[in-house]
N, C-alpha and C positions, 0 to 999 in steps of 0.2 A: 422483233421475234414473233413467228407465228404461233399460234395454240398448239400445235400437234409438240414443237421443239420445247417451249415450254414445259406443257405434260410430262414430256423426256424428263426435262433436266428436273425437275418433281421427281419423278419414279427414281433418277440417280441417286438422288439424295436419300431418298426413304430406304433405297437399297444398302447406300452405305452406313447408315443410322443403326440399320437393321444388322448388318456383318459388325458391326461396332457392338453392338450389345451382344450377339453372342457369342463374341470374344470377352466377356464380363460374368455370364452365363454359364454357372457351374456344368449345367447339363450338357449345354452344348461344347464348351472349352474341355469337358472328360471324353467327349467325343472326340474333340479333337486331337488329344493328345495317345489316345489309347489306339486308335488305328495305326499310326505310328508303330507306337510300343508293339502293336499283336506282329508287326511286318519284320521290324528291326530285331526284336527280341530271339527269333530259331533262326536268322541271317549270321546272329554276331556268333554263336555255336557253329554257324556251318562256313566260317570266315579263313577256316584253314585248309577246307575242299575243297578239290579244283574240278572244275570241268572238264569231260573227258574228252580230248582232241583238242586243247587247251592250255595257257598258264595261268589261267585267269581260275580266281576262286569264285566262287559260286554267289558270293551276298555281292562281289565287286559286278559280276553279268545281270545279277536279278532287281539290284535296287534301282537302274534306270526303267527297266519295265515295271516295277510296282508302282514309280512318281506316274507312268504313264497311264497304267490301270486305274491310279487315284484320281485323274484327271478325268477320264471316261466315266467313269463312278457317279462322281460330281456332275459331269456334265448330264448323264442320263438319269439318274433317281433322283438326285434331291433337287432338280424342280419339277419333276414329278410330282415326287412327294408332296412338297409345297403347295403346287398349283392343286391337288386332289384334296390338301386338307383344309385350303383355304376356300374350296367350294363347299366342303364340307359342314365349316363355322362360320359364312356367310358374309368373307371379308370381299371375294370378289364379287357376289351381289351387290355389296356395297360399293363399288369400287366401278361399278358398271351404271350405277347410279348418278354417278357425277359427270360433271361434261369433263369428254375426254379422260375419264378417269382408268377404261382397258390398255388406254396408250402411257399412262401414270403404272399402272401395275404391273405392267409385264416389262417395261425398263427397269421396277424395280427390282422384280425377282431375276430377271436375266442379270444383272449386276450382279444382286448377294450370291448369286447361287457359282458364279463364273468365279468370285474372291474367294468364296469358301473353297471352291475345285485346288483354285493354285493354291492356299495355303493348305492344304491339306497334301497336296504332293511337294511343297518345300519342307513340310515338319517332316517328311520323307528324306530329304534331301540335305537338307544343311546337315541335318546328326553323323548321317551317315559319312559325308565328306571330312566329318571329323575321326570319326569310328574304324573309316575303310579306309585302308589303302588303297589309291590308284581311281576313288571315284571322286572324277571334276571334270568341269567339261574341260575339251582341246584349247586351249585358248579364247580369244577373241570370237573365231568361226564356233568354238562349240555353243558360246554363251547366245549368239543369235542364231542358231540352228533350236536351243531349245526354246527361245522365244518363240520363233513361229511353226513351230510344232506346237506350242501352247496354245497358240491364235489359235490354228487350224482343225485343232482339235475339239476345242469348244466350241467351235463353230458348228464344228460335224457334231457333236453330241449334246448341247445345250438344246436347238430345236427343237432337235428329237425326243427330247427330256418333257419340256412343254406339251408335245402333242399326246404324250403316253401318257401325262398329265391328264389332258383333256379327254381323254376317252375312259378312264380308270372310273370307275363304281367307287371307290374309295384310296383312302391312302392306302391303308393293309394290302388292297391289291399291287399298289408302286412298289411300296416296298415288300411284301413276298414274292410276286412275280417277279417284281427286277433283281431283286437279290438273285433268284434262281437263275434268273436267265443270264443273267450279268458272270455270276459266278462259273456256270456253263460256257461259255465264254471266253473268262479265265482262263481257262482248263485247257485250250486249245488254241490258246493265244500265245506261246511261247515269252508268258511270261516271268514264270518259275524256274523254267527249264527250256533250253531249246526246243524251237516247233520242228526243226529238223528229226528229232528223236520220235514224233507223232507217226503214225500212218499216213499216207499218203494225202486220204479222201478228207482226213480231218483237218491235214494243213489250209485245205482246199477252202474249207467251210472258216478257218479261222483268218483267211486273207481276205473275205469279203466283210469284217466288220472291222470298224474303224480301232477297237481296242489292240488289234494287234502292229496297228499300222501306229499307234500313238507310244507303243513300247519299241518297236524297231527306232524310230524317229529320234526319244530320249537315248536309246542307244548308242547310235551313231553319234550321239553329241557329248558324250561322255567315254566309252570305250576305244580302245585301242584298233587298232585295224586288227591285230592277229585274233579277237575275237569274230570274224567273217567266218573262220573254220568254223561256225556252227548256225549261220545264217546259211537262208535258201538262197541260192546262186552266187555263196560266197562276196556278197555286195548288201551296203546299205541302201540299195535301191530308194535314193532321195527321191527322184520323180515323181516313182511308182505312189512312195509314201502322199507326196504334194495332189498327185490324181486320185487317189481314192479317197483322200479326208477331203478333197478339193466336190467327189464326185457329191458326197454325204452330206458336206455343208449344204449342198445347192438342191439335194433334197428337202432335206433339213428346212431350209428358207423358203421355199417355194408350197411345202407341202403345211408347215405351221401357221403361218397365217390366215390361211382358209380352216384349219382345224379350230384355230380359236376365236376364229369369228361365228362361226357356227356353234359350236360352244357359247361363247358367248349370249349369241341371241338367244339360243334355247333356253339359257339361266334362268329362273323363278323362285321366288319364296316356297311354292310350294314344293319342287324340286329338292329346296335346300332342308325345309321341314324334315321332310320325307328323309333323305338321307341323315339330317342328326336324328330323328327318330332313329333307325338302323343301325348308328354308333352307339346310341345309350344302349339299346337291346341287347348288341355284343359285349355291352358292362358291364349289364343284369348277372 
């Protein structure tokens, strides 16, 4: 086994160590459970409203796009977050210090952060298949349809996650900025409501990011074909979905590993100084 695969299978392990304790982790497991709760809780109220152009009730259309939006979520803030706070208290200096210790780190946090995505769009999904009428995937074809849609998706948004990491001045920025921009996003990602119902120019802007292609995908793998009446070109446009998270991944890949090598190298004590100075100061 060479050094680099080793490192790997290190960072595996730390990563699932790591998803292991904060499934134990009051903070984190209220997290877990309350994103859920905030999704599920105005869906089961709105469970008897249908869709206009539709027979489909409204929490049965919107909860394959929510798993999908949680997936995106996952995939682009919290290793953000991560990777910024962990520059922040000096784990990745440390971490940069040992041999082959960046190729140990960043398996780990790409693991925890990829488990946390999907359980956090299953505690979406198992309730609700109980809760909702009519939401499970088609058979055989939907259960590996939403498989690589999962792949694909974390693929296209985990890198990305990391690089927005590596450029952040801090966490607060991951998480303020990404919240807002994530959430903007949302809004025009036809994931609450059909993107058909948007303006035009705003469909336009919400088919170029991969959150809208990660809720179509979950769609398709759980609805009915008569919900098409409210999709753009009356089609799940599988392809389309596999080319554009297909295009983001290869950004994604291409474009992180030179972000974090350069990050990387620029690391320093006094870097890291400097920035917890800057945390405690926002405490004061």
């Amino acid at each position: 086994m060479t050094r680099t695969w080793y490192a790997v299978r290190l960072g595996l392990t730390r990563g699932l160590i790591e998803f292991r304790q904060g499934l134990t982790n009051p903070q984190d497991l209220w997290f877990y459970l309350a994103f859920p709760a905030m999704f599920l809780t105005p869906l089961w109220f709105l469970r008897d409203n249908e869709v206009p152009g539709t027979d489909l009730p409204v929490a049965t259309l919107a909860i394959p796009g929510v798993a999908g939006m949680l997936v995106a979520y996952g995939g682009l803030i919290s290793p953000g977050a991560g990777l910024a706070s962990e520059r922040e208290d000096g784990t990745l200096l440390r971490a940069k210090a040992l041999p082959r210790g960046m190729e140990t780190y960043l398996a780990g946090i790409t693991l925890r952060t990829n488990l946390e995505a999907v359980t956090m769009a299953a505690l979406v999904l198992v309730p609700a298949m109980l809760l909702f009428d009519g939401v499970a995937p088609a058979g055989i074809n939907g259960w590996l349809t939403v498989l690589w849609v999962l792949v694909l998706g974390l693929l296209a948004t985990v890198p990305l996650g990391l690089v927005v990491g590596s450029l952040a001045s801090s966490p607060r920025t991951v998480g303020g900025m990404g919240f807002l921009c994530t959430g903007a996003l949302v809004a025009i990602s036809g994931i609450f409501y059909p993107i058909t119902a948007l303006a035009g120019w705003l469909q336009v802007i919400g088919q170029i990011f991969p959150i809208y292609w990660l809720g179509l995908g979950m769609r398709s793998a759980f609805l009915p074909d008569s919900a098409l009446a409210v999709e753009i070109g009356r089609s799940w446009r599988t392809w389309e979905t596999v080319g554009v998270l297909g295009v983001w991944a290869l950004v994604g890949l291409l474009l992180a590993p030179r972000v974090l090598r350069r990050m990387a190298r620029r690391e320093s004590g006094a870097d890291m100084a400097a920035r917890r100075q800057a945390a405690m100061q926002r405490l004061v």
